[in-house]
C-alpha positions in Angstrom: -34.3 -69.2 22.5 -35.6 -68.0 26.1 -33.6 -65.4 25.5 -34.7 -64.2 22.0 -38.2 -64.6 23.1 -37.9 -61.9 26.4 -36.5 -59.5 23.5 -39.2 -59.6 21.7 -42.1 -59.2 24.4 -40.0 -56.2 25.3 -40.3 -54.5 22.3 -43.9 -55.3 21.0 -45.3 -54.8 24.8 -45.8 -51.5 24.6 -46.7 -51.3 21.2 -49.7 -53.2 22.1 -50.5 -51.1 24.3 -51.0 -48.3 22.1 -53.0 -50.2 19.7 -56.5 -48.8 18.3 -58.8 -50.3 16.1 -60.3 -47.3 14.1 -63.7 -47.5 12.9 -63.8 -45.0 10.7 -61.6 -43.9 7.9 -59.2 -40.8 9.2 -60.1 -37.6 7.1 -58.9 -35.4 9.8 -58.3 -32.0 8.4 -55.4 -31.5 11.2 -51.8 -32.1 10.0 -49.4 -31.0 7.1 -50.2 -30.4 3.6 -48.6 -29.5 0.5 -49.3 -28.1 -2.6 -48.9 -25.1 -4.4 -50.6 -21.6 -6.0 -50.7 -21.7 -9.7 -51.6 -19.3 -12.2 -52.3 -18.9 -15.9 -51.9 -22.3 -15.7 -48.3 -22.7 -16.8 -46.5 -21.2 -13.1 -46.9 -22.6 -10.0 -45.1 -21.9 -5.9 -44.6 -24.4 -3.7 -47.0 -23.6 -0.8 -47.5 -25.9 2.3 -49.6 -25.5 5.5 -50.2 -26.9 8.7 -53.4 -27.1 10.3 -53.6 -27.9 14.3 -56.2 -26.7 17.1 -55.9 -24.4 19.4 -58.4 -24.3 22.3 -61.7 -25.0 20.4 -60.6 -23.6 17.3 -58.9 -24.6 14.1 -55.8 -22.5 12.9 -53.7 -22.9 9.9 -50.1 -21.6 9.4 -49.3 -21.0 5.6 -45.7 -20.9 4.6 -44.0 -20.3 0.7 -40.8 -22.0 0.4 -39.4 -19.5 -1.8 -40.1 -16.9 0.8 -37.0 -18.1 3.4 -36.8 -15.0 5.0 -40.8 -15.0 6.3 -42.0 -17.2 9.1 -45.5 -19.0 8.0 -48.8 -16.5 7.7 -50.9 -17.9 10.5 -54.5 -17.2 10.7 -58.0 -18.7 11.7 -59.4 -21.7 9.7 -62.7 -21.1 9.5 -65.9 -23.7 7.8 -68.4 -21.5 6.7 -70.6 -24.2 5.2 -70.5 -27.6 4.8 -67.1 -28.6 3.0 -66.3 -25.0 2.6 -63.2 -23.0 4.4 -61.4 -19.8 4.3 -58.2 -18.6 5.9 -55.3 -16.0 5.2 -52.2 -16.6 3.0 -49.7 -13.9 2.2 -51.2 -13.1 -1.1 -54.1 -12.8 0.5 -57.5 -14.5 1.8 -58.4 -18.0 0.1 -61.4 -19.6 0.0 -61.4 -23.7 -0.5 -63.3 -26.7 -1.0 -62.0 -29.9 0.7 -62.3 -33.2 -0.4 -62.6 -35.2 2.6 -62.4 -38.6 0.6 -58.8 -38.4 -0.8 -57.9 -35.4 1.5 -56.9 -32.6 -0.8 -58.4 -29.2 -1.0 -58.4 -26.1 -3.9 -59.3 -23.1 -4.1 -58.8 -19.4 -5.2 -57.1 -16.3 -3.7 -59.4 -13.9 -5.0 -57.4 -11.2 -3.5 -54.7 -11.5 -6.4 -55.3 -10.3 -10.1 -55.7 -12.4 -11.5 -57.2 -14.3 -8.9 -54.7 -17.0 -7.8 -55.9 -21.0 -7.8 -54.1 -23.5 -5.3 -54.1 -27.3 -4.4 -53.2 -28.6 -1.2 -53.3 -32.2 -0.3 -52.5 -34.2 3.1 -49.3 -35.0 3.0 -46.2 -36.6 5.0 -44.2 -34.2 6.9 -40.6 -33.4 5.7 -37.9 -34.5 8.0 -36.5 -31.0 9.2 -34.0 -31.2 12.5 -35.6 -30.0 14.9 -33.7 -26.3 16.4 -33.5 -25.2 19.7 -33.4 -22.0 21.4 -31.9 -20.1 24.2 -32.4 -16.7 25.3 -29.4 -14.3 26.4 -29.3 -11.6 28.1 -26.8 -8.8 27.1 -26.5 -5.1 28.5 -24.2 -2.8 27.1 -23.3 0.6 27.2 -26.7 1.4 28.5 -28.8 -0.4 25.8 -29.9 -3.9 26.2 -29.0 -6.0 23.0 -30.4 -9.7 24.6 -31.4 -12.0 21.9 -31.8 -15.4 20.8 -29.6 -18.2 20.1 -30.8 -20.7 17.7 -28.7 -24.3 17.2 -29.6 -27.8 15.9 -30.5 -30.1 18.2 -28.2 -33.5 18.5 -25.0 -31.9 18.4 -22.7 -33.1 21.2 -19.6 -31.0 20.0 -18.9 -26.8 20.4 -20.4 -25.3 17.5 -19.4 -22.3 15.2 -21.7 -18.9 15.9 -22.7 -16.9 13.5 -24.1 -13.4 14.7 -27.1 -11.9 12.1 -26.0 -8.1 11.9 -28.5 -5.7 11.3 -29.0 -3.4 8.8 -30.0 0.6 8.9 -32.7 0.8 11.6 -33.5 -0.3 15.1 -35.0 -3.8 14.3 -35.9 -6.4 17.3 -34.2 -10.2 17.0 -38.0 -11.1 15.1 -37.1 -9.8 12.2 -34.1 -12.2 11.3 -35.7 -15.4 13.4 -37.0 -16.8 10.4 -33.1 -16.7 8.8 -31.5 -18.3 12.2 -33.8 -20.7 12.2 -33.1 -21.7 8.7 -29.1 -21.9 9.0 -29.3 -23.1 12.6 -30.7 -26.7 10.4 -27.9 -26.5 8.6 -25.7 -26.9 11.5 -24.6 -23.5 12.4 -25.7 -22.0 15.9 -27.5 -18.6 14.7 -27.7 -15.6 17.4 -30.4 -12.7 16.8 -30.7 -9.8 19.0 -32.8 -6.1 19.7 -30.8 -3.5 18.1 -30.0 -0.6 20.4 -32.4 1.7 19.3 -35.8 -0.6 19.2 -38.3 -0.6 21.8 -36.6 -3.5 23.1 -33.4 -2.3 23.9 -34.8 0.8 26.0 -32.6 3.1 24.0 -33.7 6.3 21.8 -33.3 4.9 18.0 -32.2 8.4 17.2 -29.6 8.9 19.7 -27.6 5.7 18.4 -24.3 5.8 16.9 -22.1 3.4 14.8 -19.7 3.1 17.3 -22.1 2.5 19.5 -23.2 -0.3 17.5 -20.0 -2.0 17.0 -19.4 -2.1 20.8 -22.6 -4.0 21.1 -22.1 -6.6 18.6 -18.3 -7.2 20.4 -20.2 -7.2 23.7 -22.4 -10.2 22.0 -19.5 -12.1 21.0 -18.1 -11.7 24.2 -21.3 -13.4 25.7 -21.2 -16.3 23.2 -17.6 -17.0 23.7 -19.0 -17.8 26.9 -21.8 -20.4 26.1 -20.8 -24.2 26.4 -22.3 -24.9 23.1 -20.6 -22.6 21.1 -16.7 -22.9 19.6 -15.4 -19.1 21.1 -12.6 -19.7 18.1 -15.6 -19.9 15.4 -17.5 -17.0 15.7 -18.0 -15.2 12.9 -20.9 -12.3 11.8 -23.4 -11.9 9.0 -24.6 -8.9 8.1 -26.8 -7.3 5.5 -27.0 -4.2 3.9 -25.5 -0.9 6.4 -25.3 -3.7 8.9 -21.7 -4.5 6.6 -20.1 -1.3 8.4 -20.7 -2.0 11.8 -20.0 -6.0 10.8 -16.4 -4.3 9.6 -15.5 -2.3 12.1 -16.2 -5.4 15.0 -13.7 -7.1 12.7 -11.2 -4.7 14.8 -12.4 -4.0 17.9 -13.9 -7.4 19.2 -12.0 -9.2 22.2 -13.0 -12.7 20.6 -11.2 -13.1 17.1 -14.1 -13.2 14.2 -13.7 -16.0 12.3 -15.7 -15.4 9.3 -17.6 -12.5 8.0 -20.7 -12.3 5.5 -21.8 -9.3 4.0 -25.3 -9.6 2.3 -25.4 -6.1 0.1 -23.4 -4.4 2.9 -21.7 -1.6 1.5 -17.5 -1.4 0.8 -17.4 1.7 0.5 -17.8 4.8 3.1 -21.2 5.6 4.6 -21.0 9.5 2.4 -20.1 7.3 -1.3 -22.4 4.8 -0.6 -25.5 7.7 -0.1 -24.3 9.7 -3.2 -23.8 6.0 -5.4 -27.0 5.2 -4.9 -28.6 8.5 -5.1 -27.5 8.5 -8.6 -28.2 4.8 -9.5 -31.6 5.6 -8.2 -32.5 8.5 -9.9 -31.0 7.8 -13.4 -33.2 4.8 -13.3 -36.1 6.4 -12.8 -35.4 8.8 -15.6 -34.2 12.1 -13.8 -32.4 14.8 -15.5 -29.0 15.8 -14.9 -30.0 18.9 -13.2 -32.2 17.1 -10.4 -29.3 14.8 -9.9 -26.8 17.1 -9.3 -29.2 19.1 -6.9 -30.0 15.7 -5.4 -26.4 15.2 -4.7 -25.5 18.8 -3.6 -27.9 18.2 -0.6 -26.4 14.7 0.0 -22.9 16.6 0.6 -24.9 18.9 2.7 -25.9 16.1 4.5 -22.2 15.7 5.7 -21.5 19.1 6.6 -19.2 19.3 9.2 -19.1 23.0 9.8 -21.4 26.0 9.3 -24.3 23.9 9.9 -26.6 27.5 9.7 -25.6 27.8 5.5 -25.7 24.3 5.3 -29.4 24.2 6.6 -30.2 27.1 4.2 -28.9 25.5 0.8 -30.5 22.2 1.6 -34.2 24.0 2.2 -33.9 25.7 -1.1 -33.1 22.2 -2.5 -35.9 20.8 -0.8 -38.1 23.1 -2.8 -36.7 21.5 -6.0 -36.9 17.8 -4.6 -40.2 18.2 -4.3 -41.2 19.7 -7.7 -38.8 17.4 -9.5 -39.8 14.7 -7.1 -36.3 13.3 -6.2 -37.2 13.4 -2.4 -38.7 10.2 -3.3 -35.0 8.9 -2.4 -34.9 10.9 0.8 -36.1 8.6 4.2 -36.9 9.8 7.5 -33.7 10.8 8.8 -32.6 12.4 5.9 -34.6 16.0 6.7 -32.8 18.6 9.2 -35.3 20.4 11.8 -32.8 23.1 12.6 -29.1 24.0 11.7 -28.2 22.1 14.6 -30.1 18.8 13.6 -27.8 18.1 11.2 -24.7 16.8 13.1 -27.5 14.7 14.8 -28.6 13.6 11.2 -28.0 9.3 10.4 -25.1 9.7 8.0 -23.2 12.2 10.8 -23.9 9.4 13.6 -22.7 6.7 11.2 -20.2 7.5 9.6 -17.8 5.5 8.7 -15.0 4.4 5.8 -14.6 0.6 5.8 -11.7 0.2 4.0 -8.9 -0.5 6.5 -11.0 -3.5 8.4 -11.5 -4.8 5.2 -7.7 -5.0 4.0 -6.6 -6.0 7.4 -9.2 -8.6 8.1 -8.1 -12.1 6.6 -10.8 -14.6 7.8 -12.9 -16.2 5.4 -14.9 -12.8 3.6 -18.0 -13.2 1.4 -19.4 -10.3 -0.4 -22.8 -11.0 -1.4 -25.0 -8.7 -3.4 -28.1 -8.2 -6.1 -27.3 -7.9 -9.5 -30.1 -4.9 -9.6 -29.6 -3.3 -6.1 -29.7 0.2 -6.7 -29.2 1.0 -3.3 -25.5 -0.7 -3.2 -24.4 -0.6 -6.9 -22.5 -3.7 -7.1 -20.2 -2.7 -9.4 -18.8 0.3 -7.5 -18.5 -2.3 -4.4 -16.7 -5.0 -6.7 -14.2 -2.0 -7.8 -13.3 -0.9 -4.7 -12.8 -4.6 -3.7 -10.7 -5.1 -6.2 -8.3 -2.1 -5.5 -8.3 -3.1 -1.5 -7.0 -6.5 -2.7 -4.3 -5.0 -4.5 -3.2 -2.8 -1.6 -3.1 -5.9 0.7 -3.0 -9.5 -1.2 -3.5 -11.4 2.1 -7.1 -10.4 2.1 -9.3 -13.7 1.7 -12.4 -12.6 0.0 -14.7 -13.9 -2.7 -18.0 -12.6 -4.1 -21.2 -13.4 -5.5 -23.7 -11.5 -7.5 -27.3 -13.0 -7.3 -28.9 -11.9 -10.5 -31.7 -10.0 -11.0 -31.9 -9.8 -6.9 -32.6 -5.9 -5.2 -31.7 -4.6 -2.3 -33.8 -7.1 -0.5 -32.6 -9.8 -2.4 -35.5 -10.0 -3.5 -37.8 -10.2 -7.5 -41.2 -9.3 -7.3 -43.7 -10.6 -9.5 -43.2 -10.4 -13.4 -44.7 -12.0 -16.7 -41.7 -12.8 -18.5 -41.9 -13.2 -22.3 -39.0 -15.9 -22.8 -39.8 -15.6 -26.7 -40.8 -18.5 -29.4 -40.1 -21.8 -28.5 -37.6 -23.3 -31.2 -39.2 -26.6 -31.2 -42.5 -25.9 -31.7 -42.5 -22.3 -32.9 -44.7 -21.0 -30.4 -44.3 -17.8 -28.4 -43.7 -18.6 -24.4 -45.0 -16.7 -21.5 -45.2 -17.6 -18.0 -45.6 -15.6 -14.5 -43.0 -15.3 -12.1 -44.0 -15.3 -8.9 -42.9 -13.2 -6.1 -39.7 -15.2 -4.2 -36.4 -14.3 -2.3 -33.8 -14.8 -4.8 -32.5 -17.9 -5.2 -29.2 -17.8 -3.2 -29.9 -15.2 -0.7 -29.4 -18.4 1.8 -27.7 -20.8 -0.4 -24.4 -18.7 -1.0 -24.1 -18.5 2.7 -24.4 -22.2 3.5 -22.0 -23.1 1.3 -19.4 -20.6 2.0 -20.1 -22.2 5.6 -19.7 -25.5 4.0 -16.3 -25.0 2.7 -14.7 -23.4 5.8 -16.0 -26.4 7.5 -18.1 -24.1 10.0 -21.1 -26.3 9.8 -21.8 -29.7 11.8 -23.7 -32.5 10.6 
């Protein structure tokens, strides 16, 4: 009994010692709370916030669950009279009224048309495991790619990698944090980087190559086969959209062996049939005739010219003239103009590119193909073909696919009133609002392709 009693005095000790007695009931407006936007009445999002201080001031971080890809919109709370706040949300300021008896607040975002209503109340915190972080730092080939690797906290064993491949541009590591984060709870250590080319990197954007970009992504494997935490036999990549051809290439020339590899709209085709499929899935879309897409695509093979860049240059400024009365240009980006005859070999598509096919039918990790039902930039049919005629060329290839519907490029669906027609019950027409979300499955496919090749740990 001496025994039992010591035990106890041990443990409710220092609970004592934290002990208050409150006087007053706690309507704090600092902590978590959930909620969501509704509209029309009939179509709500989940929306949740956190309020905290920082130095005298109140601050509130707003996040949308549906929007996985974005990190919470933080801005000033601010009481402008009495019970009375406002503060910034991604669609836009709010304005609310709290109710500091049963802690819950509404309000409108005025911002939105209609204007958007939302309830928040206080709320217990979800249990999320908590993720750590550790910053590398990676030089190569005269371009520093350092980054950020994100893993679960808890995990006493080697973990599997995945590296988040980016797409066309010269992004920092920021842009995909939000995504690392996310799978690095699921049990997957998640690396991010600063793509040779952005500020970061201290490397011209346009004087970058592709295979300058597949040496830095094997140079970042190379580093994490290195790390104590990480499992150099699982490292793998995920890439999305022109990220897939450097992501297929690494397959090929990386030191460490990739274990897995995730495309997320990433093209299977070559860099010159992905520009002139999506050129055309574009335009006929938007209603073009035949004659502006066959000009539009006569200056897309102009854009490959390999020779006789000064007639080259010509024929595509007479197009231009037509582009811009027919208004096709609107598919042209930044990097698609020539200065000068001699721009064009420094043009995007001549530094990148690139014909996927033999990684593809040579790798045989684990491959998911992911893309969006309405990507127009990626036609998912033409990527599904030329899947299926690699597979036949070499059987040992282990891929698998998924279309998300109704997701674009982005994998993304913008906002919508959908008209789901009359309700065979009770013979009513039925309407509601679709709110602006990251498709569902833009993360999901990925965890659970993880799942079953046993690359996540609990």
């Amino acid at each position: 009994m001496k025994h039992i009693s010591f035990l106890i005095l041990a443990f409710t000790v220092p609970f004592l010692s934290n002990a208050q007695i409150e006087e007053q009931p706690d309507n704090s407006i600092i902590g978590y709370w959930s909620g969501a936007v509704i509209r029309s009445g009939n179509s709500v999002q989940s929306m949740t916030a956190e309020v905290y201080k920082q130095g005298d001031s109140l601050v509130i971080g707003v996040s949308i669950p549906d929007w996985v890809y974005y990190p919470p919109k933080t801005s000033a709370f601010t009481f402008l009279k009495g019970n009375v706040a406002t503060f910034d949300t991604y669609y836009g300021e709010a304005s609310m009224v709290l109710d500091s008896a049963y802690l819950e607040m509404t309000g409108t975002i005025s911002n939105a048309n209609p204007p958007y209503q939302f309830h928040l109340k206080k709320s217990l915190k979800p249990f999320v495991p908590k993720v750590l972080s550790k910053d590398l730092s990676i030089k190569n080939d005269g371009a520093d790619v350092s980054g950020t690797l994100y893993y679960k906290e808890g995990i006493d064993v080697p973990m599997a990698c995945a590296v988040l491949v980016h797409g066309r541009g010269c992004g920092t590591r920021s842009w995909q944090q939000t995504r690392a984060m996310k799978l690095a709870e699921y049990g997957i250590a998640a690396f991010v980087y600063d793509k040779r080319g952005s500020e970061a990197s201290g490397f011209p954007c346009e004087e970058a190559t592709h295979n300058q970009n597949v040496s830095d992504v094997s140079a970042i494997a190379k580093q994490l086969s290195k790390e104590k935490r990480i499992d150099k036999n699982k490292i793998g990549l995920i890439s999305y959209s022109a990220g897939g051809w450097i992501a297929h290439h690494v397959t090929q020339t990386s030191e460490v062996p990739i274990a897995f590899l995730v495309t997320m709209v990433g093209p299977t085709t070559s860099v010159k049939e992905q520009q002139i499929d999506g050129l055309e899935a574009f335009l006929e879309e938007a209603g073009f005739d035949n004659e502006a897409i066959d000009e539009a695509k006569a200056y897309t093979e102009l854009m490959f010219t390999e020779n006789d860049y000064k007639a080259a240059y010509k024929k595509m400024q007479e197009l231009l003239i037509g582009a811009k009365a027919k208004g096709w240009d609107e598919w042209l980006v930044e990097d698609d103009y020539a200065d000068s005859p001699a721009d064009i070999k420094s043009m995007w598509v001549q530094r990148f590119a690139y014909d996927p096919a033999e990684a593809i039918k040579s790798y045989q990790g684990p491959y998911l193909a992911v893309f969006g039902e309405n990507d127009r930039v990626v036609p998912y049919k033409k990527q599904i073909a030329r899947l299926k005629k690699l597979k036949r060329q070499s059987p040992q290839m282990n891929v698998s696919t998924k279309i998300i519907p109704s997701a674009y490029h982005n994998l993304e669906h913008g906002p919508e009133v959908r008209d789901l027609g009359r309700d065979a019950l009770n013979n009513q027409p039925t309407y509601y609002f679709k709110f602006d979300r990251v498709a569902y499955g833009a993360i999901r496919t990925i965890i659970e392709f993880l799942e079953t090749h046993k690359f996540l740990e609990q």
